[in-house]
N, C-alpha and C positions, 0 to 999 in steps of 0.2 A: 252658690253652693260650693262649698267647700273641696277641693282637689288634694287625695290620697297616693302617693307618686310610690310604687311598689318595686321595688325589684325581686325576681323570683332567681333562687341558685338551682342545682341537685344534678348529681353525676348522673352516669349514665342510666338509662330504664327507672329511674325512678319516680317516673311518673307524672313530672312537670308540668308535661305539655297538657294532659288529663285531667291535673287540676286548675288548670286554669281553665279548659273548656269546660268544666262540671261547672265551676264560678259562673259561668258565661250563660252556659244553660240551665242553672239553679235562678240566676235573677231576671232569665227571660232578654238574652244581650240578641241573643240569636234570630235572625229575621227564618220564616218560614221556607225558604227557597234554599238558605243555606244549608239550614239542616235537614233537608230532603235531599243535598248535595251531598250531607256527611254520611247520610244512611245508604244511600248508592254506593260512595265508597267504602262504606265499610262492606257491603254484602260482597265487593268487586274483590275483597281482602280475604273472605270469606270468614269471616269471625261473623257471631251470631250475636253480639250488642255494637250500639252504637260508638266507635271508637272517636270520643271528644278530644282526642291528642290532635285529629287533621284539621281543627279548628285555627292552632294555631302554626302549625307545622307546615309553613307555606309553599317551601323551595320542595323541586321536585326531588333532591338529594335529601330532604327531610325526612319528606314522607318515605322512600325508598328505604332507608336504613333505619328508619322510626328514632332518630336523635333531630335535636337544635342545633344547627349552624351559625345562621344569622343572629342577632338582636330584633325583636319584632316586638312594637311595642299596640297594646291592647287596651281598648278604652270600653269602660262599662259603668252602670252607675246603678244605684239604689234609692230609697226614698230620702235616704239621708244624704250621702252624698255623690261625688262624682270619682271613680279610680283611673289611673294611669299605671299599666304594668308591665317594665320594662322584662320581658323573659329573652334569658343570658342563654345561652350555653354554657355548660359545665366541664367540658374538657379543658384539661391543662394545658394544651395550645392554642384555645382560646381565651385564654387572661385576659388578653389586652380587650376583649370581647365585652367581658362580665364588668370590671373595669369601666366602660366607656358608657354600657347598660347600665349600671348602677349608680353612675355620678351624680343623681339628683334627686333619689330616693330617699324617703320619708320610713321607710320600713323595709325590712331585708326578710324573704321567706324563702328557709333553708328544706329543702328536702331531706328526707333518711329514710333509706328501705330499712324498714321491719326488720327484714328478714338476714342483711347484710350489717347491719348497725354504723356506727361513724369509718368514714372512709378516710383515705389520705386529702380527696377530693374535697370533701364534709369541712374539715380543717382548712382547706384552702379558700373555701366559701365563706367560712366566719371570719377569715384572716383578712381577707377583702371588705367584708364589713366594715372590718374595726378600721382599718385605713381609711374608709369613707366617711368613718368616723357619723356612721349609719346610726339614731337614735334608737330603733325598736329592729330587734330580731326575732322572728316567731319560728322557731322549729316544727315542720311537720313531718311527724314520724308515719310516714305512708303505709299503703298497704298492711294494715290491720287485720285485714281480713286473710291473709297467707299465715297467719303466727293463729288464728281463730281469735284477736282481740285479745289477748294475754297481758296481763297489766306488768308482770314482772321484766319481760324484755323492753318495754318500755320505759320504765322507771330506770333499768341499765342504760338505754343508750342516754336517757336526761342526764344521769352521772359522769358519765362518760363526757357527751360535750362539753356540760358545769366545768367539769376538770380541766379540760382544755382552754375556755373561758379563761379562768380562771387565770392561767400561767399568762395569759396577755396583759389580764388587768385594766378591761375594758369598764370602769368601777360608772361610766356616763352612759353604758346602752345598760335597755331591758331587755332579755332574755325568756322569752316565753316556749310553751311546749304544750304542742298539740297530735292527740293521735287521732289519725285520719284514714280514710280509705277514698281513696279518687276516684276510682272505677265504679263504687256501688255509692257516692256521696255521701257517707259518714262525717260526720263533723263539720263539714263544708260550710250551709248554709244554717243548720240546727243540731241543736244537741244532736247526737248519736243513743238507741235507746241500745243499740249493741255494747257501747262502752259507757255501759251505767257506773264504772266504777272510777270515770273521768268526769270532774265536779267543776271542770272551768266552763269558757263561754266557745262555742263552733269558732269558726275561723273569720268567716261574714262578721259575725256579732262582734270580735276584737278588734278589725280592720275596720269596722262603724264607728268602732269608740277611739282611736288612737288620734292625738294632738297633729295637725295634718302642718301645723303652724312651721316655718322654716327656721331654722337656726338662726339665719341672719336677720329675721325681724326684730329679734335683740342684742345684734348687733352694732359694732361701730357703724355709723353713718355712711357710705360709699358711692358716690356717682359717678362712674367711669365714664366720659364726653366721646361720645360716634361721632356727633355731625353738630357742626356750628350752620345754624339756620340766618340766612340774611336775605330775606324777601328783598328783591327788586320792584316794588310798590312803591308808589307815590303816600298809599297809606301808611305802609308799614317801612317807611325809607329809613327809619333809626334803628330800627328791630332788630336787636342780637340774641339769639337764642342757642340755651346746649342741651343739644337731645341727647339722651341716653336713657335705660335701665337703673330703675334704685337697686344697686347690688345689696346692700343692705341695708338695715336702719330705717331710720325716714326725716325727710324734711321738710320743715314748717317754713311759710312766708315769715319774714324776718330773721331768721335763724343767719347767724353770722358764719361764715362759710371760708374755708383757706384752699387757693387753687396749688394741686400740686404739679410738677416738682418746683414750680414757682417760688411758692409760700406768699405770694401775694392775698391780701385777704378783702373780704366784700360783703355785701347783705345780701340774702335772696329776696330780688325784688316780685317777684310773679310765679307760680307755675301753673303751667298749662298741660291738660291730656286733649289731645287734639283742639279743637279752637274753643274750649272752655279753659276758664280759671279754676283751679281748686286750692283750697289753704293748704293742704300736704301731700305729700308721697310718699307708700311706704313701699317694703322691699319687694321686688318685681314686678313693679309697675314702670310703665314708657311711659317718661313724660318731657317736656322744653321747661329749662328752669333759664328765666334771667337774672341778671346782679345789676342792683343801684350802680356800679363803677364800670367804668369801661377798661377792663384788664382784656389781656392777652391770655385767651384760652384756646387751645387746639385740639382734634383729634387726639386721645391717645395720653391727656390732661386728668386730675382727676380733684373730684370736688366733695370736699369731706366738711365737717363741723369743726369749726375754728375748736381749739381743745381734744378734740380727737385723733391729730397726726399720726398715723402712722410712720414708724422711722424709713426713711429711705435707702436701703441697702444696697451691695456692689457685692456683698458675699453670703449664701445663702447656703442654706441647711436644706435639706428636702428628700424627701422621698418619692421614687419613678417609678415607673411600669413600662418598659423599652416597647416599644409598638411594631418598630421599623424588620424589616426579613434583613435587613442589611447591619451588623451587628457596630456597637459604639463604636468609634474614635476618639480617644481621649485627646486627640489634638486639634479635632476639627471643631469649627464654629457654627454655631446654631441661632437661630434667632428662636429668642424666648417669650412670648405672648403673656401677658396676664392681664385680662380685661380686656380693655381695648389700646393697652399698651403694647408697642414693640422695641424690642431689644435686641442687640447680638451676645450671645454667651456662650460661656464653655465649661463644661464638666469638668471642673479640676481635678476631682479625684472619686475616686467609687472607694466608699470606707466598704462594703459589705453587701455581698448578696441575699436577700432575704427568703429561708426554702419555707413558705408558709404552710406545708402541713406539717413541720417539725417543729419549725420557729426555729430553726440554725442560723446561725450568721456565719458564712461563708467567705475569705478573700476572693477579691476578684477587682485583674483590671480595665475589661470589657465588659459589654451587657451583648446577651442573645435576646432576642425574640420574645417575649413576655416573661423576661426575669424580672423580677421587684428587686430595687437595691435603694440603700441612703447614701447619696454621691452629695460634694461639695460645689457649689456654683457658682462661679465671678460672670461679671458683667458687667455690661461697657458702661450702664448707667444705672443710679440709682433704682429700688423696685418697691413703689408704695407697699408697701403688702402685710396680711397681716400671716397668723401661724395658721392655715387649716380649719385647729380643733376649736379657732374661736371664732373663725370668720370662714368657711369654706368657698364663700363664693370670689372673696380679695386673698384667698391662701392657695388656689392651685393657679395650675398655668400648664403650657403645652411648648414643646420644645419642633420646630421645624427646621428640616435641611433647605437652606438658606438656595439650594439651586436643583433641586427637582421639587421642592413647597410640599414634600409631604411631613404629616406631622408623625413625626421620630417617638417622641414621650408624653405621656401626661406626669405630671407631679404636684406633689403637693406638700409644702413647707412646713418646714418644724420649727 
C-alpha cells in the first residue's frame, strides 16, 4: 500500500493539532481507551466537546499552553492508502524544527485562520515549502465556522497567498485551497454541506488522490555504500557485497555501473534484499549489490550508472538552516555529510540572509539560530552531488562541529 509522507505548518491556535486529531478520529485511527483518555481530559479542562488537539499534543508543556513544541510524527491509514504526518511547530524559533519535520514530505499542509488571514508566519511556512522544494501544497483555511462560512474572506486570503506565491516562482508545486473547520469536521473527511458554495474535493479525498511517488524515483541513479559485507564462511569465502539505500533511480542486473570518487567502472553482477536475488532496485529500497570486478569500494563510496556522473565538486552553492544555539564561525571547520559520505568544510562566505516572510535578502556575516542564508562552501574533497531541485536525496547534506558531533546545519545545494 502506498505511503503519503505529510507535513502539517500553522502558527499559533490555528488549529493544527485539532486537525490532525479530527483526521485521526474521522478514519477511525483512534483505539477505544484513548479516546476515553481524550474525553476525561477534556471534561478535566472543562470545555463541553471533545478537545482532539491532546491527541496529538503529547509533552506536558503542550498540553499546558495548548501550542506544538516537539516534531511528532503520526501514522494513520485509509482503504486506500497508508499516511505519515510529520506535525512541525509553527513558531519562528522553531525553523530549524519545521525544517527537519518536513524533509521528506510528499505534501505540505499549511493552516490560515479565517478569522486572522495570512500571517508573517503563513509566508514563512510556504517559504519552507518551496526550499524543500515540497511537490503539493494544500492550504487550509480553518475555522470556517468563526467568519459563519463566508465565501468572500476566503477567496481574499486564496489571493492573497497566490500573490505571495507568486513573487517566489515556485512554477513545479501545486497549490491547492481548502475551507475547513476542525473543530466541528467540515471538509475533513467529506464534502462540507455548510460550504456548498466550495466545489473541490474534502481534504481526505485530495490527500487519497495525490502522486505519493518520490521525486527521486526519476531520478539520476544513486547508491550511497554503508557497509562492505564479507562473510567469513567457507561458503561464502569470495563474497563481496555493498549494502546501502537506493537514494535514487534504480538498478538493473547488468547495468554498467562507475564507482565514485574512483571513476573506476564495473557490471552489476547480483542484487540481493536479504538472502533473495532480485533483478532491480528502486529508490528506497535496502539492498547488497555485487560487481563482476573486484574494485576497491569503501564506506562513504558511491555507485551510480556509468553515463550518469555526477560532477565532483570542492566549491559549493547552497542554501542552510543554522540549527546550532551557538552562532556561525566563518573560520571554523565542520565536517559535511552527504549521504554516507564525510568530509571536512568551511563556509567561505554567507552571500545573504534569507527573512522568509518578506523574501528580503539581507547582508550578513554570521548565522544565529534558525536563520536561512545562501553561504558558499569549500571542501577538502570532492562532493558527488547533484542540485536539490533535481535529486533531493544526493542534494542536501548536514554540517557537524567536528568536536562536540552535533549537527550545526542542514542544507541544501543549488
Amino acid at each position: 500500500m502506498e505511503v503519503l509522507r505529510i507535513a502539517t505548518a500553522g502558527s499559533v491556535d490555528d488549529g493544527k493539532s485539532t486537525l490532525i486529531g479530527r483526521l485521526l478520529y474521522e478514519t477511525n485511527s483512534i483505539t477505544t481507551d484513548r479516546l476515553e483518555a481524550i474525553h476525561k481530559a477534556s471534561q478535566r479542562k472543562g470545555i463541553d466537546f471533545v478537545d482532539l488537539s491532546l491527541l496529538t499534543d503529547g509533552l506536558i508543556a503542550e498540553r499546558e499552553q495548548g501550542i506544538t513544541i516537539d516534531v511528532a510524527h503520526i501514522y494513520f491509514q485509509t482503504p486506500k492508502r497508508k499516511f505519515i504526518i510529520a506535525d512541525s511547530p509553527g513558531h519562528v524559533e522553531y525553523t530549524r524544527n519545521m525544517i527537519t519535520g518536513a524533509s521528506h514530505a510528499e505534501v505540505s499542509v499549511i493552516l490560515v485562520d479565517a478569522r486572522l488571514g495570512i500571517l508573517d508566519q503563513t509566508h514563512r511556512h510556504y517559504y519552507i515549502a518551496h526550499l524543500l522544494r515540497i511537490p503539493n501544497v494544500i492550504v487550509c483555511v480553518n475555522k470556517m465556522d468563526l467568519i459563519g462560512y463566508e465565501e468572500e474572506k476566503f477567496r481574499a486570503i486564496e489571493k492573497q497567498f497566490t500573490e505571495f506565491a507568486n513573487q517566489i516562482k515556485a512554477a513545479d508545486q501545486r497549490i491547492q485551497f481548502i475551507p475547513i473547520s476542525s473543530l466541528y469536521g467540515e471538509n475533513i473527511t467529506k464534502r462540507s454541506e455548510k460550504i456548498n458554495w466550495y466545489k473541490g474535493h474534502a481534504l481526505l479525498e485530495v490527500l487519497e488522490s495525490l502522486d505519493a511517488s518520490p521525486k527521486e524515483s526519476t531520478a539520476k541513479s544513486r547508491f550511497p555504500v554503508q557497509y562492505i559485507i564479507r562473510p567469513r564462511t567457507e561458503e561464502f569465502h569470495d563474497f563481496r557485497g555493498y549494502a546501502g539505500r537506493v537514494a535514487s533511480g534504480r538498478f538493473v542486473e547488468g547495468d554498467s555501473v562507475t564507482i565514485l570518487p574512483s571513476m573506476r567502472t564495473s557490471t552489476i553482477d547480483k542484487i540481493y534484499q536479504y538472502n533473495q536475488v532480485i533483478a532491480q532496485a528502486d529508490t528506497r529500497q535496502s539492498v547488497v549489490i555485487t560487481l563482476k570486478d573486484d574494485v576497491d569500494v569503501s564506506r562513504g563510496d558511491m555507485i551510480v550508472k556509468t553515463g550518469e556522473e555526477p560532477e565532483q565538486k570542492k566549491e559549493l552553492d547552497a542554501d542552510i538552516c543554522w540549527l546550532n544555539n551557538e552562532p556561525m564561525k566563518g573560520t571554523k571547520t565542520y565536517l559535511m555529510q552527504t549521504g554516507t559520505s564525510l568530509t571536512k568544510a568551511k563556509i567561505a562566505s554567507v552571500e545573504y540572509v534569507k527573512i522568509p516572510s518578506t523574501l528580503e535578502q539581507l547582508p550578513a556575516t554570521a548565522l544565529k539560530m534558525n536563520e536561512i542564508a545562501r553561504v558558499k562552501i569549500k571542501t577538502a574533497k570532492g562532493i558527488a552531488s547533484d542540485a536539490y531541485k533535481e535529486n533531493p536525496s544526493n542534494g542536501s547534506f548536514i554540517l557537524i562541529d567536528e568536536y562536540s558531533n552535533n549537527t550545526v546545519a542542514v542544507g541544501f545545494l543549488n
